[in-house]
C-alpha positions as CSV (number, residue, x, y, z in Angstrom):
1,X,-86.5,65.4,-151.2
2,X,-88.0,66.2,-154.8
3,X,-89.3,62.9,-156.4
4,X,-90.2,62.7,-160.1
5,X,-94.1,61.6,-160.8
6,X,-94.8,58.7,-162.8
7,X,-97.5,58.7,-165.2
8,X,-100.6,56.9,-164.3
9,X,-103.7,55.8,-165.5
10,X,-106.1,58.6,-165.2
11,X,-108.0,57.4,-162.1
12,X,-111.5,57.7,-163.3
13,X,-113.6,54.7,-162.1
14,X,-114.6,55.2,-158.2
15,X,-113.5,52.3,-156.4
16,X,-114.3,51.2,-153.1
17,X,-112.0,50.8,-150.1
18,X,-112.2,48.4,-146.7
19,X,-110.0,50.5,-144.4
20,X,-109.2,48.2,-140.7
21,X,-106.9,48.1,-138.1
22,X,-106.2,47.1,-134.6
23,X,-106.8,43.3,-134.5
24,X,-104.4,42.6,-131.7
25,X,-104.6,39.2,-132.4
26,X,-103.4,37.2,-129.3
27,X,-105.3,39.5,-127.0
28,X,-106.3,37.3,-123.5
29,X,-108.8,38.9,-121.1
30,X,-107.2,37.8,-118.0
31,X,-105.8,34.8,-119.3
32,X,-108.2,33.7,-121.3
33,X,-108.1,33.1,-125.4
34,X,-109.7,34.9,-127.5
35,X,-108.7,33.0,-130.7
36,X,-112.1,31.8,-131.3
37,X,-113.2,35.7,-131.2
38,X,-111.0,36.7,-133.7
39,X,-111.5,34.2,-136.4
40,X,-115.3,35.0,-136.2
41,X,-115.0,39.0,-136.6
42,X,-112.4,38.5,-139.1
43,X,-114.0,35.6,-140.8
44,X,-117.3,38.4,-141.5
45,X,-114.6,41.3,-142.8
46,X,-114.1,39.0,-145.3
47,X,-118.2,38.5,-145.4
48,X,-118.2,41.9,-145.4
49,X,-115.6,43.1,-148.2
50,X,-117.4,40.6,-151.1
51,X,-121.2,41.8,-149.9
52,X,-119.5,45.2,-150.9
53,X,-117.8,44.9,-153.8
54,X,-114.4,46.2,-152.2
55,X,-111.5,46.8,-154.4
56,X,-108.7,47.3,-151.8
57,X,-108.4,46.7,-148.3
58,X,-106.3,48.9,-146.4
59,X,-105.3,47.2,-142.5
60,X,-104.1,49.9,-140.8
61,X,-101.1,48.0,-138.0
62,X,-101.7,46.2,-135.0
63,X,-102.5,43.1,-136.4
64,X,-100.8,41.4,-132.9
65,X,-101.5,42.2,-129.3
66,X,-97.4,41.4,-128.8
67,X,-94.4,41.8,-130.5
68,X,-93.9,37.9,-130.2
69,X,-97.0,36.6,-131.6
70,X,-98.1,32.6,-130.8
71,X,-97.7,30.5,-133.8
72,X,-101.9,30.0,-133.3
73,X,-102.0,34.2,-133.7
74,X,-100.1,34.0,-136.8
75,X,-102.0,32.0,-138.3
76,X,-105.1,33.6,-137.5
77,X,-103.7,36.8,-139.0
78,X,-102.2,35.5,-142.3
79,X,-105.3,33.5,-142.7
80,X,-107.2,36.7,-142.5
81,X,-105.2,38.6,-145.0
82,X,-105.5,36.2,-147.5
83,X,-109.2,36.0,-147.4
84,X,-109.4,39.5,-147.6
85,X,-107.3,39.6,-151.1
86,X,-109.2,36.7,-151.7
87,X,-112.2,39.0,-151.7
88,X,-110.6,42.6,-152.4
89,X,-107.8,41.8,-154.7
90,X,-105.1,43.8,-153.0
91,X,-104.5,44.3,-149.6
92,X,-101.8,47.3,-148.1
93,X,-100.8,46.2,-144.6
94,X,-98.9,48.8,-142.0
95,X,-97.1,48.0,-138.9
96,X,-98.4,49.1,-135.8
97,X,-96.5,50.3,-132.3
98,X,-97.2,46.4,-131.0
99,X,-96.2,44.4,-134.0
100,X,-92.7,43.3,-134.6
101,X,-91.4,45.4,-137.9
102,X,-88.8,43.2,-138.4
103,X,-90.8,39.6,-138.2
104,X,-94.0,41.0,-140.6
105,X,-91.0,42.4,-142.8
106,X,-89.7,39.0,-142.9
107,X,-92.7,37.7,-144.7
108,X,-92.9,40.8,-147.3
109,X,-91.7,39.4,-150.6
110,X,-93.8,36.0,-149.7
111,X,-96.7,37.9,-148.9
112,X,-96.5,39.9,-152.2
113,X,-97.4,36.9,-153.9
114,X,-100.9,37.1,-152.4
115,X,-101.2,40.6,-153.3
116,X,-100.6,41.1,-149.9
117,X,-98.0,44.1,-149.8
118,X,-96.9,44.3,-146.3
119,X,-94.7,47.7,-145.3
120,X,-93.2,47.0,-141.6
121,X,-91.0,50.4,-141.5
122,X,-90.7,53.7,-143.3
123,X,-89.5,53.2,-146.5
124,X,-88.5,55.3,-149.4
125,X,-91.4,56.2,-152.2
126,X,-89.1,54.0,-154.8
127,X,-88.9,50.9,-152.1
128,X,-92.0,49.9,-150.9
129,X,-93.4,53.5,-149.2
130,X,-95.4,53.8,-152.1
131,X,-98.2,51.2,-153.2
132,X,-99.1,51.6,-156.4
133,X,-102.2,49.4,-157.7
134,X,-103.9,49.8,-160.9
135,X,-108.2,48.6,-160.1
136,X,-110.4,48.6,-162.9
137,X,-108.1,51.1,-165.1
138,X,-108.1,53.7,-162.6
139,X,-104.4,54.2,-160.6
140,X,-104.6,54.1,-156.7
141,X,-101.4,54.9,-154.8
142,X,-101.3,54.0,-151.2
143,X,-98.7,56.1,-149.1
144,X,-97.6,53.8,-146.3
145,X,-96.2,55.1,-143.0
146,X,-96.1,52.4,-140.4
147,X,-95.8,53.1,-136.5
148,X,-92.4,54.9,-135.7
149,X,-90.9,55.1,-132.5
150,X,-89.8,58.5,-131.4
151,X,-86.7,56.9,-130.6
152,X,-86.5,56.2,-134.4
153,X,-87.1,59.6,-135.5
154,X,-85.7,62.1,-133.6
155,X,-81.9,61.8,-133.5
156,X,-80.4,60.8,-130.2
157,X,-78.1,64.3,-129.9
158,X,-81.0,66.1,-130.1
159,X,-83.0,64.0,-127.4
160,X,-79.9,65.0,-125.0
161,X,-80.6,68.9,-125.7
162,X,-83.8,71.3,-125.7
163,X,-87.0,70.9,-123.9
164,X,-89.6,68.6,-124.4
165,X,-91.8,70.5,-126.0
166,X,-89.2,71.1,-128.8
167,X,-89.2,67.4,-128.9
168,X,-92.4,66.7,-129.6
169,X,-92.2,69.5,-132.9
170,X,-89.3,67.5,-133.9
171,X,-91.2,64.4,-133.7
172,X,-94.0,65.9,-135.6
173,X,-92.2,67.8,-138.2
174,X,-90.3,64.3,-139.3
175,X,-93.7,62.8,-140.0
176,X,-94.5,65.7,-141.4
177,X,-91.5,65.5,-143.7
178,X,-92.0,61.5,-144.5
179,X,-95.7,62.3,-145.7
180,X,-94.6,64.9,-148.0
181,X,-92.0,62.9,-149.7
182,X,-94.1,60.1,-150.2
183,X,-97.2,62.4,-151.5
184,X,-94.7,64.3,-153.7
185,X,-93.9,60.7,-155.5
186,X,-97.5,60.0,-155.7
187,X,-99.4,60.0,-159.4
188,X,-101.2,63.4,-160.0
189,X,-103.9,61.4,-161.7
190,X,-104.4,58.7,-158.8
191,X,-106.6,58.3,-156.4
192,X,-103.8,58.7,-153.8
193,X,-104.4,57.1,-150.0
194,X,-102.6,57.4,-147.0
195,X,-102.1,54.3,-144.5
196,X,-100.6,55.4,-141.3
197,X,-100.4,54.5,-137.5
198,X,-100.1,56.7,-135.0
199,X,-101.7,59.4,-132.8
200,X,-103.6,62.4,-134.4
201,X,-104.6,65.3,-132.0
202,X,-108.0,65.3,-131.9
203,X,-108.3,62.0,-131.3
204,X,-110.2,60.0,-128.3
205,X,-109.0,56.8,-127.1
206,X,-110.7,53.9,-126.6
207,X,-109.7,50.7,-124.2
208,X,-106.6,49.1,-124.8
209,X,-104.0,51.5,-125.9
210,X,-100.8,51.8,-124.4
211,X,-100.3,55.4,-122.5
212,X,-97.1,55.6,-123.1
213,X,-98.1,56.2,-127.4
214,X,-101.1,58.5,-126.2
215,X,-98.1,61.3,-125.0
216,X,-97.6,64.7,-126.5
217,X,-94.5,63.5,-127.8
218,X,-96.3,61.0,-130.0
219,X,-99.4,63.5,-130.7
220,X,-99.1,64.9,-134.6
221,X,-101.7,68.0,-136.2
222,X,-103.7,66.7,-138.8
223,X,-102.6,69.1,-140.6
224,X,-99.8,67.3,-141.5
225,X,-101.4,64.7,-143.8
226,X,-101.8,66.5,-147.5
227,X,-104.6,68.6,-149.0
228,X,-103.7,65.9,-151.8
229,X,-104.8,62.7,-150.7
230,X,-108.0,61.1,-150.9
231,X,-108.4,59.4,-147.5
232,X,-106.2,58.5,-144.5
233,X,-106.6,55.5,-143.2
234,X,-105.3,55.5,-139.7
235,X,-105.0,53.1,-136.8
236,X,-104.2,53.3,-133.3
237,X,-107.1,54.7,-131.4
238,X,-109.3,51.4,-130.6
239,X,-112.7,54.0,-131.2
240,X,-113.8,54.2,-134.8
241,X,-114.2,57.9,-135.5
242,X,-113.6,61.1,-137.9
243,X,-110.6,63.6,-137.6
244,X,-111.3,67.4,-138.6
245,X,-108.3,68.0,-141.1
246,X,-107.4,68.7,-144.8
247,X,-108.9,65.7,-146.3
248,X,-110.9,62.8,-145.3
249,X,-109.2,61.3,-142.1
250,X,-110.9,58.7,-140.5
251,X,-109.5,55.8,-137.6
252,X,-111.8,52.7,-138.2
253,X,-111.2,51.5,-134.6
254,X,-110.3,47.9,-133.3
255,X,-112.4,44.8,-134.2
256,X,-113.0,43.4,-130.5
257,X,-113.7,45.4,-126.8
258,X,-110.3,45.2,-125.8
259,X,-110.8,45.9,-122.6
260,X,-113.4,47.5,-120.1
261,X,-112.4,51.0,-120.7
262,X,-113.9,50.2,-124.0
263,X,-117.1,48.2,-123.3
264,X,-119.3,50.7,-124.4
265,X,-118.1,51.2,-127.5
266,X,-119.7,49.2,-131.1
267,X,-116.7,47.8,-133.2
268,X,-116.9,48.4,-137.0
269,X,-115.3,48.7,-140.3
270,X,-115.1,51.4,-142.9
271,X,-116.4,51.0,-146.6
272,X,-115.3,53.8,-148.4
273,X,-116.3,54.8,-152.1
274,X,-113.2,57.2,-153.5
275,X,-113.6,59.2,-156.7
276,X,-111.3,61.5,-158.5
277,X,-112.6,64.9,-157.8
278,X,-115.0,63.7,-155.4
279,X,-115.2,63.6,-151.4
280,X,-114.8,60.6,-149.8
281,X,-117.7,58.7,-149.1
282,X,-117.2,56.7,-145.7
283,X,-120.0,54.0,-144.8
284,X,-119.2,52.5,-140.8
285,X,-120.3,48.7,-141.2
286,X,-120.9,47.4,-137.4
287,X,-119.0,44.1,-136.8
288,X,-120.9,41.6,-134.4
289,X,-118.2,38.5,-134.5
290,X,-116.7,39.4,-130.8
291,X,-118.1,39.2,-127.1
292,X,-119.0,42.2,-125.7
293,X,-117.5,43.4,-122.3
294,X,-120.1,44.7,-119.6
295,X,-120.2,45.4,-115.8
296,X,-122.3,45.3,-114.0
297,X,-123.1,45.2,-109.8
298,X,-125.5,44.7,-106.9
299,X,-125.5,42.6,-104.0
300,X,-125.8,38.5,-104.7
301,X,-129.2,38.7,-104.8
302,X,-129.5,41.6,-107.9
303,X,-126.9,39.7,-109.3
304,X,-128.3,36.1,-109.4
305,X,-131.4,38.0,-110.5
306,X,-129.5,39.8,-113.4
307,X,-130.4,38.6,-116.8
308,X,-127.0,37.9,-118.8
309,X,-125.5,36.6,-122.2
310,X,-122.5,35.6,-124.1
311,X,-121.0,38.9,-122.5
312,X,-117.2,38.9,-120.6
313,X,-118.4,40.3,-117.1
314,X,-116.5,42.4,-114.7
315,X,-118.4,42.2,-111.3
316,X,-119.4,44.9,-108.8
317,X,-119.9,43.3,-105.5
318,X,-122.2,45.0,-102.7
319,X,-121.5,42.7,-99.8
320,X,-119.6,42.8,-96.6
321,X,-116.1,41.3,-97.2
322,X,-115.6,37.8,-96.8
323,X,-113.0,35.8,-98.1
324,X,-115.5,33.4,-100.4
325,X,-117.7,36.3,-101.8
326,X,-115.8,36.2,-104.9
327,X,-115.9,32.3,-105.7
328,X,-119.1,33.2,-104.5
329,X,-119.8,35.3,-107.6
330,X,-117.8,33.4,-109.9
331,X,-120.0,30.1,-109.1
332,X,-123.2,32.1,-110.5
333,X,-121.6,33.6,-113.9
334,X,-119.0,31.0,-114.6
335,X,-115.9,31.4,-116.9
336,X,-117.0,34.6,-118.3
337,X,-116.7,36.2,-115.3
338,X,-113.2,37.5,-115.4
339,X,-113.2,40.5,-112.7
340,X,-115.2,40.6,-108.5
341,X,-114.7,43.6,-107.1
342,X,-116.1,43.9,-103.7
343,X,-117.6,47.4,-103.1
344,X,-118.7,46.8,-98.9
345,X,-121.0,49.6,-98.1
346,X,-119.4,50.3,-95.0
347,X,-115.7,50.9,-97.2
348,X,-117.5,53.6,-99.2
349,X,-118.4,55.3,-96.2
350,X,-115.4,55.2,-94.4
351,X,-113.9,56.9,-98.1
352,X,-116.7,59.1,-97.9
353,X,-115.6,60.6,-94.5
354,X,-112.5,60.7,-94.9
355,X,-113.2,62.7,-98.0
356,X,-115.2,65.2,-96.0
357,X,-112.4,65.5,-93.1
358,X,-109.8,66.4,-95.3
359,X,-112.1,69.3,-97.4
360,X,-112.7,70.7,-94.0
361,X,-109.2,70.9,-92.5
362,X,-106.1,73.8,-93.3
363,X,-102.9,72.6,-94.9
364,X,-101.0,73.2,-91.5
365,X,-103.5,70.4,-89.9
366,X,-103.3,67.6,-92.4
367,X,-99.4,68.1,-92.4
368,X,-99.8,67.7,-88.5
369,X,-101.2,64.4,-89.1
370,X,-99.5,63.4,-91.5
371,X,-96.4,63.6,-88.7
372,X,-98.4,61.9,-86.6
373,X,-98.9,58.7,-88.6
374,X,-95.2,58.8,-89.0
375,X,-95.0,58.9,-85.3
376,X,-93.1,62.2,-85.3
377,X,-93.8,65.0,-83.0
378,X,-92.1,68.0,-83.6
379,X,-93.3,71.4,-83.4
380,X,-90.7,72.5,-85.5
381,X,-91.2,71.2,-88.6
382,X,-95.4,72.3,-88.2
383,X,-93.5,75.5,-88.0
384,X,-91.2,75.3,-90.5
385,X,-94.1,74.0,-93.1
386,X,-96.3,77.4,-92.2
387,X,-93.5,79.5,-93.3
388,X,-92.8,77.9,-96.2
389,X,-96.5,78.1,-97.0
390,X,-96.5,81.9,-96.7
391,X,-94.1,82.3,-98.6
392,X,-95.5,80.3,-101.5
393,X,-98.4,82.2,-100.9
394,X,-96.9,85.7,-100.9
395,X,-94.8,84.8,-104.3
396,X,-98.6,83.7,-105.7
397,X,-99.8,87.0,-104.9
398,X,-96.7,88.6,-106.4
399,X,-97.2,87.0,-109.7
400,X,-101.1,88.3,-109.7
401,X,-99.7,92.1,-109.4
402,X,-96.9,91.7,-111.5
403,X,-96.5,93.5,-114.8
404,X,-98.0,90.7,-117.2
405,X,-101.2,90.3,-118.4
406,X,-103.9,90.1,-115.7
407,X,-106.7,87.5,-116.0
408,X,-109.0,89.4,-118.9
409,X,-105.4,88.9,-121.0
410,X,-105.0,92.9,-120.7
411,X,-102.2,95.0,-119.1
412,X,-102.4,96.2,-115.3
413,X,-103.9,99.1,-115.2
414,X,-101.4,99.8,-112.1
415,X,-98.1,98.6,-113.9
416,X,-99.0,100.9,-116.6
417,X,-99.5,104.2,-114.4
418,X,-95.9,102.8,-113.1
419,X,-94.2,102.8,-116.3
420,X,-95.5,106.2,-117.7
């Protein structure tokens, strides 16, 4: 859809952006609150967005861990977002795939009066998809494109017909198509930035995600965001990184270690300086406000002797099982001990054998005992099973000397003779 440009005020003052995302406010580690967490970290982005000067702050979705935050998590997060106006001036806020679109949309026209513009779902470039801010004389337009379900953007008829993989382009293309409308509305003379959530190819995750948003079908090129725009500011993936594409595309990561998978990993957010003409200048500021996760292990003794802080542990046992090794455990490290694992020497060798016996026995055998734990003994089916292994095995070594492309990715030199 063609969209006429507005005229704008020639954007030529830099100005500097906070770009965040992934709070998950209301995240528990096995229970346990993290409230106290999150007001710190987001207590120093605030810190962090005066000490810089910042013009705009850009929070990318996933300001909740659930759709149905606690009244304590709300707080926390409008809190937040009004400090950081407080100290930016203006302040663009997504949805993310675990906020509730419809409950942060809600709040939108209340929020505005904070400078707060909140955009919950895909909206047109004259309703709300496009932000546009005037800082310091210089025009900044903010494309917004919250998290969208697939189920949302790819027509139900077409779920029932083609193959997945047709799926997934459909799913792509439609962003595709959103970001292209919104960048066609955007001021030629603005510095023009893109707020999205979602899943870019190229991408690693972190801790924390949900698997089911990692898929192919979510996964989009990042060649769909435009040549045009200054900087993407995209959240999702809980690991702060840089995505090869047209522009400047960056993921500023989560503010806490969400979980273990992502204990290794320094949470941060991005200060980026944006001129007109110019390449984005990104500046990772490390956050400290949250407890770090960390594992560690040994028997009771290494562990008593292990030197520890404020850390959440997860706790690798090396004992012989007993059924009070883990109160054991939890009686030396105390609350923030949230995971024992027991890891008995003599269980890794029994997986270690069993490991070996299988690499050393034929298909036909480990079928054979797989019977036999079933308490079936039937020569018949051994049978039967060889068969149909031989002929799986003769249709394999079909396919090698067929007439396609052998494993250099050139004809057969045999299927060739054949034809002539």
């Amino acid at each position: 859809m063609a969209s006429a440009k507005t005229a704008g005020t020639p954007a030529t003052t830099p100005i500097t952006l906070l770009h965040t995302s992934d709070w998950h406010i209301g995240k528990t580690i096995r229970g346990l609150s993290r409230a106290d967490e999150h007001r710190a970290v987001l207590g120093e982005v605030g810190d962090i967005a005066r000490a810089h000067g910042v013009n705009v702050a850009v929070v990318s979705g996933d300001l909740f861990e659930t759709s149905a935050p606690t009244a304590e998590s709300e707080q926390i997060a409008w809190d937040a977002l009004l400090d950081l106006a407080d100290a930016a001036g203006n302040v663009v806020v997504i949805a993310g795939n675990h906020d509730n679109p419809r409950r942060l949309d809600a709040l939108r026209n209340l929020a505005r009066l904070g400078n707060i513009h909140v955009v919950a779902e895909p909206r047109r470039p004259d309703d709300g998809g496009v932000i546009r801010l005037e800082i310091d004389g210089t025009a900044v337009n903010v494309s917004a494109l919250p998290f969208v379900s697939k189920r949302g953007i790819v027509r139900a008829d077409q779920l029932m017909q083609g193959e997945a993989y047709e799926h997934q382009g459909l799913y792509a293309d439609r962003v595709r198509s959103i970001l292209e409308a919104l960048d066609a509305a955007c001021d030629d003379d603005a510095i023009r930035i893109i707020a999205a959530h979602g899943f870019v190819l190229g991408g690693g995750a972190g801790g924390g995600e949900r698997p089911a948003h990692l898929a192919d079908d979510y996964a989009i090129p990042a060649q769909v965001f435009p040549t045009g725009a200054n900087y993407v500011a995209l959240g999702h993936l809980h690991n702060a990184q840089k995505i090869p594409g047209p522009t400047a595309i960056h993921y500023s990561g989560s503010l806490l270690q969400l979980d273990f998978g992502d204990h290794n990993v320094a949470k941060s957010v991005s200060i980026v300086e944006l001129a007109a003409g110019a390449p984005a200048a990104v500046t990772v500021v490390p956050v400290t406000g949250g407890r770090p996760l960390r594992t560690i292990s040994g028997t009771l003794d290494e562990l008593r002797a292990t030197e520890v802080g404020d850390e959440w542990l997860r706790v690798r046992v090396n004992e012989a099982r007993r059924t009070d090794l883990a109160d054991e455990v939890r009686a030396i490290f105390g609350e923030r001990c949230v995971d024992v694992f027991i890891e008995a020497a003599e269980v890794a060798t029994e997986t270690r054998r069993a490991r070996e016996m299988i690499a050393t026995r034929t298909p036909s055998q480990l079928y054979g005992d797989y019977l036999e734990s079933l308490g079936i003994e039937d020569p018949t089916l051994v049978a039967l099973f060889d068969e149909l292994l031989h002929v799986v095995d003769t249709d394999a070594d079909d396919l090698d000397d067929d007439d396609g492309p052998n494993d250099d990715g050139q004809q057969s030199t045999a299927s060739v003779s054949e034809d002539a």
